[in-house]
FIROBA-564890 format. One record per residue (C-alpha): residue in three letters; x, y negated, z negated. Coordinates in steps of 0.1 Angstrom, whole numbers, plus 5000, padded with zeros to 4 digits. Layout:
BEGIN
ALAXYZ;...
This chain:
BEGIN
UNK127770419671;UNK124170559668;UNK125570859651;UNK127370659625;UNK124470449617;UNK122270779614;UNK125370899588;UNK125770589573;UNK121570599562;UNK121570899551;UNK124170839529;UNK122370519513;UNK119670699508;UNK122270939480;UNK124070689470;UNK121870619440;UNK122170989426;UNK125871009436;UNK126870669417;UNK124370819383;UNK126571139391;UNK129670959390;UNK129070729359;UNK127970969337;UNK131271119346;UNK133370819342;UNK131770629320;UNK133070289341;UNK130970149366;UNK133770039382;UNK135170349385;UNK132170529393;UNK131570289428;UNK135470339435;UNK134670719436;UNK131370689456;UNK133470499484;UNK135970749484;UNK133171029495;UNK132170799521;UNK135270759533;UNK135771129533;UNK132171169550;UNK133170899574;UNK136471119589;UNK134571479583;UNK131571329603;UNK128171499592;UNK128171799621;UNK128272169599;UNK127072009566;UNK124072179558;UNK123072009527;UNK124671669528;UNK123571619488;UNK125571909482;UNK128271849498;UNK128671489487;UNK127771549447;UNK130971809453;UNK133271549470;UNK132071289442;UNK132671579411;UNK136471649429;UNK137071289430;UNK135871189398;UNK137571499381;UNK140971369395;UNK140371039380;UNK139971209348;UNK142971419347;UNK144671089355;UNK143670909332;UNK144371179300;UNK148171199321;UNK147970779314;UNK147170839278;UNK149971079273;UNK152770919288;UNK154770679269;UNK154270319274;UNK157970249273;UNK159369829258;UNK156169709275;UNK152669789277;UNK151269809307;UNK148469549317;UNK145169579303;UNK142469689331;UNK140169549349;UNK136969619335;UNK133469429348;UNK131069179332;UNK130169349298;UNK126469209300;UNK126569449332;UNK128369739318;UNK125769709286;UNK122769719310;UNK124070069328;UNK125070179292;UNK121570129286;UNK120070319309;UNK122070599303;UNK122470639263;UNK125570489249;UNK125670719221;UNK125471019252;UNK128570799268;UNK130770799237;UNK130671219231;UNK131671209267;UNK134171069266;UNK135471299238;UNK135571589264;UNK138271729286;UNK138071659319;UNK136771959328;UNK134071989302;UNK133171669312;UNK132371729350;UNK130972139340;UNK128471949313;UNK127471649338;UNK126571839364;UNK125572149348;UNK123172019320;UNK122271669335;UNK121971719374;UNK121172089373;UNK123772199395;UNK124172569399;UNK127072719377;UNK128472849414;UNK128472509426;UNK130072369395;UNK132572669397;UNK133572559428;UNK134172199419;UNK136672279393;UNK138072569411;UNK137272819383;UNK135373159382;UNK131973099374;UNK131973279336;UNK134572989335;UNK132672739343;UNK129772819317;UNK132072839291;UNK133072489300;UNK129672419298;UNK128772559266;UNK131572419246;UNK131072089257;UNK127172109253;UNK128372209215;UNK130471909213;UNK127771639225;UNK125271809201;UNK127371749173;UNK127971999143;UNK128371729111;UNK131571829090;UNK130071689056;UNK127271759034;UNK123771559047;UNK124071279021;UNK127371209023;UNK126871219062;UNK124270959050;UNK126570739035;UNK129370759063;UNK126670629083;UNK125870349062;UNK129470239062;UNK129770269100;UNK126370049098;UNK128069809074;UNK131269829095;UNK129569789125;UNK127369459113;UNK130069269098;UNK132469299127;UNK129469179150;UNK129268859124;UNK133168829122;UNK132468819087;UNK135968879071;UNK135068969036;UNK131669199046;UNK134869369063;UNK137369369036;UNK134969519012;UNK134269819034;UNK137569909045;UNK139770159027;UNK143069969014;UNK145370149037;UNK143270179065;UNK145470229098;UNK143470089135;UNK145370279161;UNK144570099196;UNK145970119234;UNK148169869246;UNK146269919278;UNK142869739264;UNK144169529241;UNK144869099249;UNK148868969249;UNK150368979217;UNK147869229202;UNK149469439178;UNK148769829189;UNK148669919153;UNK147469739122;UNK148069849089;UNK146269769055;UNK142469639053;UNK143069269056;UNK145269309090;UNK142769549103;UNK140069319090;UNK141668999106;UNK142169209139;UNK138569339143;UNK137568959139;UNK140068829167;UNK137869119187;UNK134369059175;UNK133168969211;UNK133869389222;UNK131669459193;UNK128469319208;UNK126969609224;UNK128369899199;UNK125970169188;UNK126270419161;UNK126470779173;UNK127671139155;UNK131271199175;UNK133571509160;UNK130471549128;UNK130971209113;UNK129570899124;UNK130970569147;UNK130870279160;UNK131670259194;UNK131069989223;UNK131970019259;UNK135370179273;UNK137969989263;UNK136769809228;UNK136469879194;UNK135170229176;UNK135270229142;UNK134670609123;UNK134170689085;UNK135671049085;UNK135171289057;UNK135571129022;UNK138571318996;UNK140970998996;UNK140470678985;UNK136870568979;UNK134670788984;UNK131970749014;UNK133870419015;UNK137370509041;UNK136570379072;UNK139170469105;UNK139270199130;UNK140970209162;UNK140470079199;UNK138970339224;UNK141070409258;UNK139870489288;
């Protein structure tokens, strides 16, 4: 019993940098705890004898676990839903999830989300816990020139590389802005004046209430549904995803992006859709 207490402290004393590890990962605190109990249930039947460096060793089991969770949810995405959507997820209080957004960067949150799995977990622990590209290789089971390359490409994707001219970039982000405030206010016509005619909002059944339409079609019905949804909108930022600006709030609510201008009005075309995750 002594000896579990002794393992059980020492893991406390990580679990701090292993739940940071796994939310930066994730993006769902949630999520992130689920994967921090499943190392110490894995601790708890390897016991701590021949683990030389416990960090290491649970930062791994946490990358492994989390990186499943990942490739599991991209499968989700993929598969058809079938006649019925499946039920929305659980998610946590959103006053809760803001405050852990916080801490971490939302903007940061949303371009990681944009990654691969494997990007995701190469980048986190790579450029944001300074995990050795060895270490990292052997998390994702790849050589370690692999693993770099990971790296690199998703470092290239958070920085952003912005697809239009500056000042039109400007002005997507003043639609996003405009977007962004009216859908906060529920204001119908701030909304209707800012969306393209035949904008289209693509969403997952998996986030959205019964009886939510997945897609809308044409700027009053997208207009009408970002209003039914205003409350998701409350902790959105603006951030440069893909080189043009969105909205985005936490997993599982609205994003709204003004994509390169050519149709429509210009600088004016705004996408919106529901983020899955």
């Amino acid at each position: 019993m002594r000896g579990h207490d002794e393992l059980a402290e020492r893991f406390e004393e990580r679990r701090g940098r292993l739940r940071a590890v796994a939310y930066r990962m994730l993006g769902s605190p949630g999520e992130a705890d689920d994967a921090v109990q499943e190392a110490w249930l894995r601790l708890g039947r390897t016991g701590g004898d021949g683990i030389d460096n416990l960090t290491a060793w649970l930062t791994t089991v946490v990358s492994r676990v989390c990186l499943d969770m990942l490739r599991s949810r991209a499968s989700r995405r993929e598969d058809p839903y079938g006649d019925q959507p499946p039920e929305p997820a659980a998610v946590g209080l959103p006053e809760d999830e803001a405050v852990l957004a916080d801490s971490v960067g939302l903007a940061l949150l949303v371009v990681l989300d944009t990654l691969g799995p494997a990007e995701r977990v190469a980048f986190v622990l790579h450029d944001l816990f300074a995990v050795p590209f060895d270490r990292v290789a052997a998390v994702l089971d790849r050589s370690r020139p692999a693993a770099k390359k990971l790296a690199s490409r998703a470092r290239h994707k958070v920085r952003g590389t912005p697809v239009v001219p500056g000042a039109e970039l400007d002005r997507h982000r003043e639609v996003v802005e405009a977007f962004l405030s009216a859908a906060r206010g529920g204001d119908l016509g701030a909304l209707l004046d800012v969306l393209a005619p035949d904008v289209v909002r693509h969403a997952d059944p998996a986030v959205l209430p019964p009886g939510v339409a997945a897609e809308l079609r044409g700027a009053r019905a997208v207009a009408e549904g970002t209003v039914l949804l205003r409350d998701r909108t409350r902790f959105a930022a603006v951030a440069l995803v893909d080189g043009t600006w969105a909205s985005w709030s936490l997993p599982g609510t609205a994003a709204a992006r003004a994509p390169g201008a050519g149709r429509g009005r210009a600088g004016r075309r705004v996408r919106s859709g529901l983020g899955a995750r």
